[in-house]
N, CA, C and O atoms as a GROMACS GRO file, in nm:
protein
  280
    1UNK      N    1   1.089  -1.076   0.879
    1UNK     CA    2   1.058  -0.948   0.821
    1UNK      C    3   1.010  -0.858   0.935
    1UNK      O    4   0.928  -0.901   1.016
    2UNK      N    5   1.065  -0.723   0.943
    2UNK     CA    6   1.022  -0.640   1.033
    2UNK      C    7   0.969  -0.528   0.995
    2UNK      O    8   1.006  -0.519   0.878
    3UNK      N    9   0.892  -0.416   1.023
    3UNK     CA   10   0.893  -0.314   1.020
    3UNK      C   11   0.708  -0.303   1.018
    3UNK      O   12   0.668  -0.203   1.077
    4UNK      N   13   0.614  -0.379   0.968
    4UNK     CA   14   0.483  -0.418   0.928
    4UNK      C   15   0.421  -0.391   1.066
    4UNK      O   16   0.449  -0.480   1.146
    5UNK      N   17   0.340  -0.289   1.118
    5UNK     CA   18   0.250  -0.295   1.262
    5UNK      C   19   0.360  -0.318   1.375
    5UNK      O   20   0.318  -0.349   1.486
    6UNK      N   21   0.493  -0.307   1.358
    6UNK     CA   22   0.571  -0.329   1.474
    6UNK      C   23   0.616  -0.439   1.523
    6UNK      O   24   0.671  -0.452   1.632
    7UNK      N   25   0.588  -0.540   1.428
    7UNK     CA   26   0.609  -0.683   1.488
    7UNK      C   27   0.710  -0.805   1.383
    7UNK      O   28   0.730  -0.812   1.262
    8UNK      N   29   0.741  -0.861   1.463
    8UNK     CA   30   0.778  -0.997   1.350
    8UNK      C   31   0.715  -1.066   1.259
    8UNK      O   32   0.608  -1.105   1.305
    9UNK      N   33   0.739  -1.110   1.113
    9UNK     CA   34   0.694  -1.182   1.074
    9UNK      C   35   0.827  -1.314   0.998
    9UNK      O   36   0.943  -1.314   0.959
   10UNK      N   37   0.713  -1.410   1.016
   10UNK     CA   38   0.786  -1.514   0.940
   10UNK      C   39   0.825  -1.534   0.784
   10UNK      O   40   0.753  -1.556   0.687
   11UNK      N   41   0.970  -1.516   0.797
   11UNK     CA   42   0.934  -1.486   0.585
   11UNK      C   43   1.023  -1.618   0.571
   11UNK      O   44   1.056  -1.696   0.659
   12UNK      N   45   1.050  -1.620   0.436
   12UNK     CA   46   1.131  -1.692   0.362
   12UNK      C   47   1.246  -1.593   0.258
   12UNK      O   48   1.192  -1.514   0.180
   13UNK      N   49   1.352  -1.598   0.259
   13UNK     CA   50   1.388  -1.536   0.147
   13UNK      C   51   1.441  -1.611   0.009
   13UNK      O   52   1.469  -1.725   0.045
   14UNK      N   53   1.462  -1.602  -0.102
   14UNK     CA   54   1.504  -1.700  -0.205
   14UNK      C   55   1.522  -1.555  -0.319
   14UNK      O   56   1.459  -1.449  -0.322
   15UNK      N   57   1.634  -1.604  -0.405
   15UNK     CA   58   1.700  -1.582  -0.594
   15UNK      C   59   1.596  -1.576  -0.658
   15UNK      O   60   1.556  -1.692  -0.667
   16UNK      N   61   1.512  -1.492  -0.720
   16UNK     CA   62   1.418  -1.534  -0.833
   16UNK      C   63   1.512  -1.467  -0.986
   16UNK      O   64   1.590  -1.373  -0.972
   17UNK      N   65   1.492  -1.521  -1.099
   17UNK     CA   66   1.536  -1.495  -1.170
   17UNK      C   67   1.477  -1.438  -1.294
   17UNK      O   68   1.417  -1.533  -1.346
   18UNK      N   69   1.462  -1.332  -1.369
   18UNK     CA   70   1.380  -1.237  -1.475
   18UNK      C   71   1.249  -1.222  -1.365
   18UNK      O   72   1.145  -1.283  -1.392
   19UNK      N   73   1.255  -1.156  -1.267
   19UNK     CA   74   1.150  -1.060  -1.238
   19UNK      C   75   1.102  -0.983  -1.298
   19UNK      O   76   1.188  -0.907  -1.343
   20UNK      N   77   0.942  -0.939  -1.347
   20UNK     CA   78   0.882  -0.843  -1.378
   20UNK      C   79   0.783  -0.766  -1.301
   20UNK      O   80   0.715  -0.810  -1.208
   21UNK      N   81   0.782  -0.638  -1.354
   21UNK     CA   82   0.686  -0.598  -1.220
   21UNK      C   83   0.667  -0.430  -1.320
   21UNK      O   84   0.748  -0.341  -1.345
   22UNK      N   85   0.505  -0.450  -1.360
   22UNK     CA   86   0.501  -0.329  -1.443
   22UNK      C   87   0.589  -0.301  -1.565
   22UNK      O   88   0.609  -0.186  -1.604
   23UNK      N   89   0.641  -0.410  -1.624
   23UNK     CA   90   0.686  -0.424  -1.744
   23UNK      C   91   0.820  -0.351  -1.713
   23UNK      O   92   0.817  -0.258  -1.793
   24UNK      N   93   0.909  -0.344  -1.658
   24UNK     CA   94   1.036  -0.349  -1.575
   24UNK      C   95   1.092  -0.461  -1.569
   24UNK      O   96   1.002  -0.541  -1.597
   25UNK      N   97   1.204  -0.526  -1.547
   25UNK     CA   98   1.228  -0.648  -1.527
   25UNK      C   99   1.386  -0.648  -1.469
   25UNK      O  100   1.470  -0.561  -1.495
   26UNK      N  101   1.400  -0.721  -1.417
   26UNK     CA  102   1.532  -0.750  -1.360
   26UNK      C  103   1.585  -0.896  -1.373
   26UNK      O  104   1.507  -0.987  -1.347
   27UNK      N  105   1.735  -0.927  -1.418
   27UNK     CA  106   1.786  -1.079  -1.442
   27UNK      C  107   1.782  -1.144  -1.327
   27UNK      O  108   1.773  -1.266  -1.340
   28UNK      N  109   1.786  -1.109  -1.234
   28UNK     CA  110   1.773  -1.108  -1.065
   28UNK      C  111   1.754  -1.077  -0.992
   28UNK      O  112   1.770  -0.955  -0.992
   29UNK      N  113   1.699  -1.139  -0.845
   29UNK     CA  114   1.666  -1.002  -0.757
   29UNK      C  115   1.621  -1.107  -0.643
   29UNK      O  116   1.572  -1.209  -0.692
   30UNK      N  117   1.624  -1.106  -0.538
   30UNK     CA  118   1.628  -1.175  -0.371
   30UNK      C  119   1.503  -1.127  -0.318
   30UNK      O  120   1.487  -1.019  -0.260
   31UNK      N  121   1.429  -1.201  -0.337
   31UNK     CA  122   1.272  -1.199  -0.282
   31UNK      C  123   1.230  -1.195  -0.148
   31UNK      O  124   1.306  -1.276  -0.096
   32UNK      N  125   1.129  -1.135  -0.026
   32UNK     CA  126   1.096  -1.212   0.093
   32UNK      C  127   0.935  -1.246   0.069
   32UNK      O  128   0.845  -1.168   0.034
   33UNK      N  129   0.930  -1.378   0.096
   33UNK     CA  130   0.815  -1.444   0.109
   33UNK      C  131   0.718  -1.446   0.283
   33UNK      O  132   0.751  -1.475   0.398
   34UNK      N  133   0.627  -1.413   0.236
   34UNK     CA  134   0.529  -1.436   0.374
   34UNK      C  135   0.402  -1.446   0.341
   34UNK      O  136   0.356  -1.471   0.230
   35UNK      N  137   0.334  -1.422   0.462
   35UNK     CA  138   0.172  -1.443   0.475
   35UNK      C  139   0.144  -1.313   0.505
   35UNK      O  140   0.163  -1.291   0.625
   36UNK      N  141   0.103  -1.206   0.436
   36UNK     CA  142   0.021  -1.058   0.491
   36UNK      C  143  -0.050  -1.004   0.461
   36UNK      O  144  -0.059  -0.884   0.483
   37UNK      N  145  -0.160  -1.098   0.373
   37UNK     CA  146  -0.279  -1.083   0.290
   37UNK      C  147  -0.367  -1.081   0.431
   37UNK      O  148  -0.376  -0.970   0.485
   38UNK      N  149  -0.436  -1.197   0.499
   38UNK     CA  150  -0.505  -1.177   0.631
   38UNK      C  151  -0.479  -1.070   0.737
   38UNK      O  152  -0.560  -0.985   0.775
   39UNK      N  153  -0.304  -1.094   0.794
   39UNK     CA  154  -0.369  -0.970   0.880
   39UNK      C  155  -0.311  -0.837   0.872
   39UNK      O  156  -0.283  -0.761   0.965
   40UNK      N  157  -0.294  -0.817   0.725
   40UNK     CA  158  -0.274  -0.686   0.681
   40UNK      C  159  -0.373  -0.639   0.563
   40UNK      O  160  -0.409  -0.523   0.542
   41UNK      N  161  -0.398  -0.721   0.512
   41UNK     CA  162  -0.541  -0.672   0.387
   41UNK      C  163  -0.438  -0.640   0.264
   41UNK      O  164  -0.473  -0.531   0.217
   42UNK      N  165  -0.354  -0.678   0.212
   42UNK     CA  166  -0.199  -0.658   0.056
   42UNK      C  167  -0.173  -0.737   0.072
   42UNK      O  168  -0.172  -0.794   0.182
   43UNK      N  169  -0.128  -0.791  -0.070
   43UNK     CA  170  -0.056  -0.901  -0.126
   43UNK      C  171   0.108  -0.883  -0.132
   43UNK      O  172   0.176  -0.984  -0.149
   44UNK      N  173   0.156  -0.782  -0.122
   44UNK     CA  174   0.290  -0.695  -0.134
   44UNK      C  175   0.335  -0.620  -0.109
   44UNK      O  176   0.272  -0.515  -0.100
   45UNK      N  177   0.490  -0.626  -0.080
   45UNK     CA  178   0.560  -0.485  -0.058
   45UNK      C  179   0.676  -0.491  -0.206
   45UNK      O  180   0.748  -0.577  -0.258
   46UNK      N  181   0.634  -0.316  -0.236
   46UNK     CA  182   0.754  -0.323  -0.311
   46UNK      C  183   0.853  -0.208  -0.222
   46UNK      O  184   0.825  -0.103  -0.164
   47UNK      N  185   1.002  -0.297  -0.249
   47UNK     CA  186   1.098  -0.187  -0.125
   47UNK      C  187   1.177  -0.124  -0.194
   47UNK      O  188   1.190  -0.138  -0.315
   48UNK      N  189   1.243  -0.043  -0.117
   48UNK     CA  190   1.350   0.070  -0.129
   48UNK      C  191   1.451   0.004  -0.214
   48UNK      O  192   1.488   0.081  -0.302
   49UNK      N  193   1.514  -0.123  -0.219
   49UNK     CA  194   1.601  -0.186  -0.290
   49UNK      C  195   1.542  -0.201  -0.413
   49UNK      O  196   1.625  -0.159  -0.494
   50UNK      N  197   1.434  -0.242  -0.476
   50UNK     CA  198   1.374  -0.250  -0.598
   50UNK      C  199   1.377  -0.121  -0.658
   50UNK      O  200   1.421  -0.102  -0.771
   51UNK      N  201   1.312   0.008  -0.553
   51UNK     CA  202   1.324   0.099  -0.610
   51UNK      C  203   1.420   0.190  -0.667
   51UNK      O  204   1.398   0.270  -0.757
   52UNK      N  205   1.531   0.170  -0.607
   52UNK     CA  206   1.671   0.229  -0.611
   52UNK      C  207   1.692   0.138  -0.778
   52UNK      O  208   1.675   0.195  -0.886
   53UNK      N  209   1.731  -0.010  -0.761
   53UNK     CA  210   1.744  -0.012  -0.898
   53UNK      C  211   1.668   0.005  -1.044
   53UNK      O  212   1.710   0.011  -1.160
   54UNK      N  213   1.531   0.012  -0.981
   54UNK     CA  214   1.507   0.046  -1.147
   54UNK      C  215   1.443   0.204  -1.126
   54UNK      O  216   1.349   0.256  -1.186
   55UNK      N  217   1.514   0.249  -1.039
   55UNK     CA  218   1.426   0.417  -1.064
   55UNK      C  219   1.304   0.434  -1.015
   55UNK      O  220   1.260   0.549  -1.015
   56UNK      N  221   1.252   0.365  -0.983
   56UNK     CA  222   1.100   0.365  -0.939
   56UNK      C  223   1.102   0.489  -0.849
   56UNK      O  224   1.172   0.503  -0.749
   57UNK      N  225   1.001   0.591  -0.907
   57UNK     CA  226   0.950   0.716  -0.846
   57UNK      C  227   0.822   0.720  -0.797
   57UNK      O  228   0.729   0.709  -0.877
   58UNK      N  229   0.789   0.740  -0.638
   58UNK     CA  230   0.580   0.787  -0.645
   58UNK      C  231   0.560   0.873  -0.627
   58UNK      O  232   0.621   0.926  -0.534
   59UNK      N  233   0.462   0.950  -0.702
   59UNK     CA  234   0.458   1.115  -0.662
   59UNK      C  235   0.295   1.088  -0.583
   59UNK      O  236   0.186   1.056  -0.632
   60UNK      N  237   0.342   1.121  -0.417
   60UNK     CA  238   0.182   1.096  -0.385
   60UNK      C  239   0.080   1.187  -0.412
   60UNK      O  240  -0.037   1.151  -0.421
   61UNK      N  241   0.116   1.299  -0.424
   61UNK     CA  242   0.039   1.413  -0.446
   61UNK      C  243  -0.065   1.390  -0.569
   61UNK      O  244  -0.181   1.430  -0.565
   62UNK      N  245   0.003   1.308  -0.700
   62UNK     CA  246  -0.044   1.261  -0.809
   62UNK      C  247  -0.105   1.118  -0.829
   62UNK      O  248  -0.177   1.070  -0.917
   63UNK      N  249  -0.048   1.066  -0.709
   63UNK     CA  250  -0.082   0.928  -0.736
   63UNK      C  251  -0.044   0.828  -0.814
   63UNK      O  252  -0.102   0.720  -0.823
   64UNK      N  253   0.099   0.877  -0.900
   64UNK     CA  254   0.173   0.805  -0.964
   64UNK      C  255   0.255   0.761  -0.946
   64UNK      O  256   0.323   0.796  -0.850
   65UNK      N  257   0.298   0.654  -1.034
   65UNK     CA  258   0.494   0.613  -1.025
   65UNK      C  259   0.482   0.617  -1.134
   65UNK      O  260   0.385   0.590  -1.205
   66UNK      N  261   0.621   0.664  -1.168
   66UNK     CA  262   0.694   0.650  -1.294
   66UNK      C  263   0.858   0.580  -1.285
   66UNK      O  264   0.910   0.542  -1.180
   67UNK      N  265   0.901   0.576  -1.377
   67UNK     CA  266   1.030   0.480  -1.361
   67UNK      C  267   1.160   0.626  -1.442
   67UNK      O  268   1.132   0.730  -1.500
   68UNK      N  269   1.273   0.574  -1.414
   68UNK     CA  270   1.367   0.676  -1.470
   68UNK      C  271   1.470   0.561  -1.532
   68UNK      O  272   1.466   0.455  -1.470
   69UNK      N  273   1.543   0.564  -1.620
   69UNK     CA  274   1.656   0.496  -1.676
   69UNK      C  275   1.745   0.521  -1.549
   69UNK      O  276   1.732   0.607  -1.462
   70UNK      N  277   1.859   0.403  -1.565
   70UNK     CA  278   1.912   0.419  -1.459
   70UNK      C  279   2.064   0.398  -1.526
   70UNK      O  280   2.165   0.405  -1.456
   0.00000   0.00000   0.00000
């Protein structure tokens, strides 16, 4: 995994199947696994690919996401 502080990390990737996430859900979807709780302080990234399919919008100004039908 790249892009995190500029550096490499060690992931795993794997198929998970009925993902949910904010009562959203997907029949499938290709996960990356790592360690970036210690030396990043988050449990997660949610990415550009998740967001593209279910619509996922953040308005930072508001501090929200909302979702759109897709």
């Amino acid at each position: 995994m790249y892009g995190i502080g500029g550096t490499s990390e060690a992931c795993y990737e794997q198929s998970v199947q009925d993902i949910t996430i904010d009562s959203v859900s997907l029949p499938s979807f290709r996960i990356q696994l790592g360690s970036i709780h210690e030396p990043y302080g988050f449990d997660g990234i949610i990415g550009i690919d998740y967001m593209l399919l279910t619509g996922l919008k953040v308005d930072f100004e508001k501090m929200q996401v909302s979702y759109t039908k897709k």
